[in-house]
C-alpha positions in Angstrom: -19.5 40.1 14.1 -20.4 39.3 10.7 -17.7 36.9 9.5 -18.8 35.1 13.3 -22.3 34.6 11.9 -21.2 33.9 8.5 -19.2 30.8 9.6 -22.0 30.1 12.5 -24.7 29.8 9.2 -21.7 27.9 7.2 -21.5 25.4 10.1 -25.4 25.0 10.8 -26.0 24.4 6.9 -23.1 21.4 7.2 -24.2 20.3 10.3 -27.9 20.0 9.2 -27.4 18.6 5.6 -24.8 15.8 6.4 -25.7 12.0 7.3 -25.5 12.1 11.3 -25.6 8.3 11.6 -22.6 7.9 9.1 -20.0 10.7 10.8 -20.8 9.3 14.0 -19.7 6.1 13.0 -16.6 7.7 11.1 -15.8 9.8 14.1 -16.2 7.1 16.4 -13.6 4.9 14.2 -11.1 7.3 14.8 -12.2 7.9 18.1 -11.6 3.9 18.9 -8.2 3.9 16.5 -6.9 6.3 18.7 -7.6 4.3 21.9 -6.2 1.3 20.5 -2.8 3.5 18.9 -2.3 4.2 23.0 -2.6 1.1 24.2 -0.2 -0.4 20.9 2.3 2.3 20.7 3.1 4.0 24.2 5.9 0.7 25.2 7.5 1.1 21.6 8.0 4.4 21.7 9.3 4.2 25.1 11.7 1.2 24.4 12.9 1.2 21.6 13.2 5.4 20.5 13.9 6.4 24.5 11.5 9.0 24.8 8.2 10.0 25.5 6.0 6.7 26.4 3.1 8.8 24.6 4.9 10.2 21.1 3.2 8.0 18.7 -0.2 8.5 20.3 0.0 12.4 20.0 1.3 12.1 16.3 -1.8 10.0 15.8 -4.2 12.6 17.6 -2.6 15.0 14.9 -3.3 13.3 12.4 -6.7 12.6 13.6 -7.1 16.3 14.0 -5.3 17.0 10.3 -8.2 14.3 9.3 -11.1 15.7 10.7 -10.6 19.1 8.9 -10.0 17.7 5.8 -13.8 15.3 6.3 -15.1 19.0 7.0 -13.6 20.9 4.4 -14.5 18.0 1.2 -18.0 17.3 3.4 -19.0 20.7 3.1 -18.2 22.0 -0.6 -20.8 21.9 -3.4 -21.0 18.6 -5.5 -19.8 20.4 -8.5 -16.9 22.0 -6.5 -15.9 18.2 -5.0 -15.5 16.8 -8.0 -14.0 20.0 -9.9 -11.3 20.0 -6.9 -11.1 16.3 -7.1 -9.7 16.6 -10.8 -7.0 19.2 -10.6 -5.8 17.4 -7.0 -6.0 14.3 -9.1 -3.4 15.4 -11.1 -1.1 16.6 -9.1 -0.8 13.5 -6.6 -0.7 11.2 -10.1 2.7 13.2 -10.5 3.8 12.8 -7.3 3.6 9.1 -8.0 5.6 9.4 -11.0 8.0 11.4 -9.1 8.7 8.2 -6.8 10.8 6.4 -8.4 13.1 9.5 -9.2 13.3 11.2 -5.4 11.6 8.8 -3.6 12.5 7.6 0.0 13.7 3.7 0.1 12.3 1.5 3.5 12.9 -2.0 3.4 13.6 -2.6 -0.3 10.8 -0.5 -1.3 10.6 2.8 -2.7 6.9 3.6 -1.7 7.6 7.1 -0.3 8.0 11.1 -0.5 9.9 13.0 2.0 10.0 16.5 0.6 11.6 19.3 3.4 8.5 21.1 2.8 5.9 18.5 3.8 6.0 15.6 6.2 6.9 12.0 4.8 3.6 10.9 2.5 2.9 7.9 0.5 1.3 9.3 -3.0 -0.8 6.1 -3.6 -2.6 6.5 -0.4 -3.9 10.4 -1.5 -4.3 8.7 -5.0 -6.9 6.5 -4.4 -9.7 8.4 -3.6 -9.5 10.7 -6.6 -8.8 7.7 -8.7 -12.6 6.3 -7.9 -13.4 10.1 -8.7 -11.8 9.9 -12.2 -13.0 6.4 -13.1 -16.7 7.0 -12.3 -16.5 10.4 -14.2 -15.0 8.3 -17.3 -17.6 5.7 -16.6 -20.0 7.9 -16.5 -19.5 10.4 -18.7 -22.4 11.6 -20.9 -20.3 13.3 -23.6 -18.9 9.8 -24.7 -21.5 7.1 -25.6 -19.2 4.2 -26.4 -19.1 1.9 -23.7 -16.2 -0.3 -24.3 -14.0 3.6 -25.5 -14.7 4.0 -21.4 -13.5 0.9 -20.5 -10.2 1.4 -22.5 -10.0 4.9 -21.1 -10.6 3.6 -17.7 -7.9 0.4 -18.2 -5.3 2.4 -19.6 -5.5 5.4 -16.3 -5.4 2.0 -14.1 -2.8 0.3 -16.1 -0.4 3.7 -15.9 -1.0 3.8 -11.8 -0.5 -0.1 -11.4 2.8 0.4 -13.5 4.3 3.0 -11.4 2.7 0.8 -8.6 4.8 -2.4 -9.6 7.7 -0.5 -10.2 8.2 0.4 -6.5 7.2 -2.2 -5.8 3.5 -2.6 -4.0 1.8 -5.6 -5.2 -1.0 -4.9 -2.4 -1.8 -1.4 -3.5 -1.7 -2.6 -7.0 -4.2 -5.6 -5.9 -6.6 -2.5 -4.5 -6.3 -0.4 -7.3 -7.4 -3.0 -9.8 -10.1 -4.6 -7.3 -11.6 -0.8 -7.0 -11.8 -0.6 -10.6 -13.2 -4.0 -11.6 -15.8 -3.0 -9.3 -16.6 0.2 -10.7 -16.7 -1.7 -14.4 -18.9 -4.3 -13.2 -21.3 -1.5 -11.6 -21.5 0.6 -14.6 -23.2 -2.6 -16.4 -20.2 -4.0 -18.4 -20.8 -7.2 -20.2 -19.5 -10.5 -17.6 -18.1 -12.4 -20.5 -15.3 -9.2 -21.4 -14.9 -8.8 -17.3 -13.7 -12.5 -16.8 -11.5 -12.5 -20.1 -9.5 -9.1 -18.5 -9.7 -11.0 -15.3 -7.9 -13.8 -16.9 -5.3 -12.2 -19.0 -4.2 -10.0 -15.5 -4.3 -13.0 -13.6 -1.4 -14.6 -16.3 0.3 -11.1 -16.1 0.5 -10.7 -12.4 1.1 -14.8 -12.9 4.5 -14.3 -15.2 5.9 -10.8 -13.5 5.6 -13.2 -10.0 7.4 -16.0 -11.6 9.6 -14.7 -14.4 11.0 -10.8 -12.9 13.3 -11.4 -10.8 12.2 -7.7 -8.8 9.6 -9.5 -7.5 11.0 -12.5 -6.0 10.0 -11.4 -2.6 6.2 -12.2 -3.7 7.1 -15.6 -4.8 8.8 -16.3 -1.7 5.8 -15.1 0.5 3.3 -17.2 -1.3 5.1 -20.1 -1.3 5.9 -19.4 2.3 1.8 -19.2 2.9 1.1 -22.3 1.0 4.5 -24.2 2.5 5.1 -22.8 6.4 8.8 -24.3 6.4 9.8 -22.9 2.7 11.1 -19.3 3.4 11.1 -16.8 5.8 8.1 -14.8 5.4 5.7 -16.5 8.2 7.7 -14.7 11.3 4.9 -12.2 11.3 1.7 -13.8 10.5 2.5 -16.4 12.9 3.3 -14.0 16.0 0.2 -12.2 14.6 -2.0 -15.9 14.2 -0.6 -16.8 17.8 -1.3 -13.0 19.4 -5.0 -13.6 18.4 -5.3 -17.4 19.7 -3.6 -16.1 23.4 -6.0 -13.6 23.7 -8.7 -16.1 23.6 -12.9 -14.6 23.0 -12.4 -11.5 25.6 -8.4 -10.9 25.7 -5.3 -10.6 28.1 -6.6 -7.0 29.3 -5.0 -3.5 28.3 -1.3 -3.4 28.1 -1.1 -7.1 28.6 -0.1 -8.5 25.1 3.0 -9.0 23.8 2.8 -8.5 19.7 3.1 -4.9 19.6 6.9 -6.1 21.0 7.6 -8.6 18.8 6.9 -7.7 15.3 7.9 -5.0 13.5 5.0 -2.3 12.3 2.1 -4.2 14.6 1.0 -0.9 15.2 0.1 -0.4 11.7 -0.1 -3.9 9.7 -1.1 -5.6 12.3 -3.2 -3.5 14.6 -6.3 -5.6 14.7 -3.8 -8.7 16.1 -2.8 -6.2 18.8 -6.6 -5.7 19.4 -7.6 -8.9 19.4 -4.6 -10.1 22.1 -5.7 -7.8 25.0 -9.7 -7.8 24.0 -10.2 -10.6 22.4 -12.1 -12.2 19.0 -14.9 -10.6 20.2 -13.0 -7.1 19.1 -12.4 -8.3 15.5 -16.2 -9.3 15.5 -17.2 -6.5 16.7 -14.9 -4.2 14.5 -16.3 -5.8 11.6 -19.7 -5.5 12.2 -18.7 -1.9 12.6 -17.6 -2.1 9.1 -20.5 -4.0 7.6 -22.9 -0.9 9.4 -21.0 1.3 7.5 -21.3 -0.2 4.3 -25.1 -1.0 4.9 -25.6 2.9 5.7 -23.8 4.7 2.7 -25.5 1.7 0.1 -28.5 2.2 1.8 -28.1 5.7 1.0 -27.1 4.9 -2.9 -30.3 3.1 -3.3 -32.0 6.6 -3.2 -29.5 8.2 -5.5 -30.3 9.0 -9.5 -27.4 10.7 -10.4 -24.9 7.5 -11.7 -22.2 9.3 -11.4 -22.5 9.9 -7.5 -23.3 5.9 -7.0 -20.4 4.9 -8.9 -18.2 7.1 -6.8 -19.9 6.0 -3.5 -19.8 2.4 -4.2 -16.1 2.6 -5.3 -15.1 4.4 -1.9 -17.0 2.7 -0.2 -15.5 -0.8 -2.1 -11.9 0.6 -1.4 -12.5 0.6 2.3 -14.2 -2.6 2.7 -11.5 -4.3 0.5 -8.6 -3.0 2.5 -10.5 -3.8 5.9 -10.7 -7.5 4.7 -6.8 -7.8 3.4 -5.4 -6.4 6.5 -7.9 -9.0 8.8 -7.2 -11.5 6.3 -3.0 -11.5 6.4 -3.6 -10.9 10.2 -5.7 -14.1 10.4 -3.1 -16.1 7.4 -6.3 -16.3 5.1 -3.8 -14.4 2.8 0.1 -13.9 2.1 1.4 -11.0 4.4 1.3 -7.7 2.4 1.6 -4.3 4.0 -2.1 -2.9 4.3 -3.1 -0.9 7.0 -6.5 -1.2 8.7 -9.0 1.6 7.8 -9.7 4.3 10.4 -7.9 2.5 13.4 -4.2 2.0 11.5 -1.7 4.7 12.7 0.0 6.5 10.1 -0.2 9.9 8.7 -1.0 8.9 4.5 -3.5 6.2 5.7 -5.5 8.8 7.7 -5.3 11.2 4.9 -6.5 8.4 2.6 -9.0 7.4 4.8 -10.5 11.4 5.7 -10.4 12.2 2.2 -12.8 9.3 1.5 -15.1 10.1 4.6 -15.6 13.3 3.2 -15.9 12.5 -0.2 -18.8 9.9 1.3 -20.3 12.3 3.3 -20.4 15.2 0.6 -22.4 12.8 -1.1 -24.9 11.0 1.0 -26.2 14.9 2.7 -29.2 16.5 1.6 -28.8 18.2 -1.4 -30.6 21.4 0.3 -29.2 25.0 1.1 -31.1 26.3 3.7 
């Protein structure tokens, strides 16, 4: 009777404290992700695995229910305890990401993956990232150390270790995100523009000579050469089905279970969901989905606009940055306003590390846009 009553106060003190408005939007992402992961997935898994028509849209509802308990559980801890979690998990997924390209699983020339017999297959950059906006904001942040530009070198060389291990796989789009996040986070915290464009420069020639001059990544050249040139290489099979999936479906679609991409190209279901979308309901699904998006951001910086504490706006405006940024290159390789690069679509993606990835950050957010009252 007690422990009932214990967890019935527990729940009323979350319920009451969090942001309504923003985890109704969250849960109505996922609610729409998991529409759309029927309507992509049930013909795949029934032609091409030969079993259940419905097996990739109840692994998606589990990881839509794995996801909703881990929003709860970071939603509903104490600042203090968030971010004192946050570091020792921190830790232990940065050695995971070391430990990929000793035991890590290789899929299509890429070793991006752990598949321990413990533990379902995960992809340690995608339960990185949020903790990684944790730890640069608490660097950035950090009262202890006054020096400005001894934050900025802590802060580059944690980023330059993770976008090493990153290029080493290699996963020039999650490198791309991981830098982005941070040069956001550095620009925030007030750093002069003049010593922001010259780092932007000298990683612009760096990403420029590994691109041109390592012969591991080859496989980038080709694809942007392949965007800027359609007949030089072979990299435009996708983004072209996807390109030609979105103009078929027209403003309002061909009408569930109608389109033809989820058929045709390889991982639609997850790189190229919102062509999928677009095919059977139409542009007016990508605009709609974005304006989605754009809410969402409007709500949580709405909500950082009343915040003091610089630590909590630096980690809301990097989450929050991260999302945005990965909503934009997944619409943007799936509308050929960028080379193709893997990048799943926030909330509506399938895929068991993105919804991690994704949960982990709705929590974080909504830990830190509640009340900060106890009863």
């Amino acid at each position: 009777m007690q422990n009932n009553i214990f967890l019935y106060k527990f729940y009323y003190q979350w319920w009451k404290n969090i942001d309504k408005s923003i985890f109704l939007l969250i849960s109505f992402f996922f609610i729409i992700g998991l529409f759309f992961s029927l309507v992509s997935t049930s013909l795949i898994a029934a032609d091409k695995l030969d079993t259940n028509s419905y097996f990739f849209f109840f692994k998606h509802l589990i990881y839509i229910f794995i996801g909703i308990f881990i929003i709860f559980i970071f939603s509903s801890l104490k600042t203090d305890q968030l971010f004192y979690y946050s570091y020792f998990i921190f830790f232990i997924t940065l050695l995971s990401l070391f430990l990929v390209p000793i035991i890590g699983v290789e899929v299509k020339g890429s070793k991006r993956w752990i598949d321990l017999f413990f533990l379902p297959r995960f992809q340690p950059i995608e339960l990185l990232k949020p903790f990684l906006i944790i730890m640069i904001s608490t660097i950035l942040s950090s009262a202890r150390n006054s020096n400005l530009y001894l934050k900025y070198l802590l802060s580059i060389v944690l980023v330059s270790i993770i976008s090493l291990l990153l290029i080493m796989q290699p996963d020039i789009g999650q490198t791309l995100l991981v830098v982005f996040a941070w040069a956001v986070l550095i620009f925030t915290s007030g750093i002069n523009i003049f010593f922001l464009f010259g780092l932007s420069i000298f990683g612009f020639i760096l990403l420029t000579y590994l691109i041109m001059y390592v012969p591991k990544f080859d496989y980038i050249q080709s694809r942007i050469l392949s965007f800027f040139n359609r007949d030089t290489g072979s990299h435009n099979f996708q983004s072209d089905k996807a390109i030609e999936s979105i103009t078929s479906g027209g403003y309002f679609g061909k009408g569930i279970g109608e389109g033809t991409l989820k058929n045709r190209v390889p991982e639609a279901h997850t790189d190229y969901i919102i062509s999928v979308i677009s095919e059977e309901f139409g542009v007016v699904a990508i605009i709609l989905i974005l304006l989605l998006f754009l809410i969402f951001t409007y709500m949580v910086f709405k909500k950082i606009s009343y915040e003091k504490n610089d630590k909590i706006k630096l980690v809301l405006i990097g989450c929050v940055s991260l999302i945005l940024m990965q909503a934009t290159i997944h619409i943007g390789v799936n509308i050929r306003l960028f080379p193709t690069t893997g990048m799943t679509l926030p909330f509506l993606s399938y895929g068991g590390s993105s919804i991690v990835s994704i949960s982990i950050l709705s929590g974080i957010i909504l830990n830190l846009t509640k009340r900060k009252i106890d009863n």
